[in-house]
C-alpha positions, 0 to 999 in steps of 0.5 A: 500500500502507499500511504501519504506521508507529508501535505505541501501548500503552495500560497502563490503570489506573482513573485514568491511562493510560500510553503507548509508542510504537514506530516501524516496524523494530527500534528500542526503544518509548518511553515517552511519559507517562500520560494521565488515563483520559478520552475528550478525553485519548486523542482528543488523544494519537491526534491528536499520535501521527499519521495513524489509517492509520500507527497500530495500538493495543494496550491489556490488558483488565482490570479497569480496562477501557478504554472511554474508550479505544475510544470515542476511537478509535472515533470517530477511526475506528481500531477497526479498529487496536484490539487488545485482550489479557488480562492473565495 
């Protein structure tokens, strides 16, 4: 079986992107830090937060959009970990 081991959100502005991350079970996310809004950024952050099949992404589609984000994680080959929500 594959089990989820670490949640990554992905709150996306046009020059930076902040990231937390949350672990299997009960315990609070953490804020990593921001990032610069860059393909090479995210592929490196994806790299450090471990094993694509232990790792499910979430970000807010907005008028920042995301696409370094998925072209990232699409060549990293966790689109299927990819979650996209509207912000309200």
């Amino acid at each position: 079986m594959n089990y989820t081991t670490k949640y990554a959100g992905l709150d996306v502005s046009k020059e930076t992107i902040a990231v937390a991350v949350a672990e299997s079970g009960r315990d609070a996310a953490r804020y990593v830090g921001a990032i610069k809004h860059e393909a090479g950024a995210i592929r490196k952050l994806l790299k450090q937060l471990g094993k694509k099949e232990d790792l499910e992404v979430c970000y807010e589609a907005g008028p920042a959009g995301c696409v370094a984000a998925l072209g990232a994680a699409t060549g990293r080959g966790t689109e299927r970990s990819l979650r996209a929500e509207r912000g309200r």
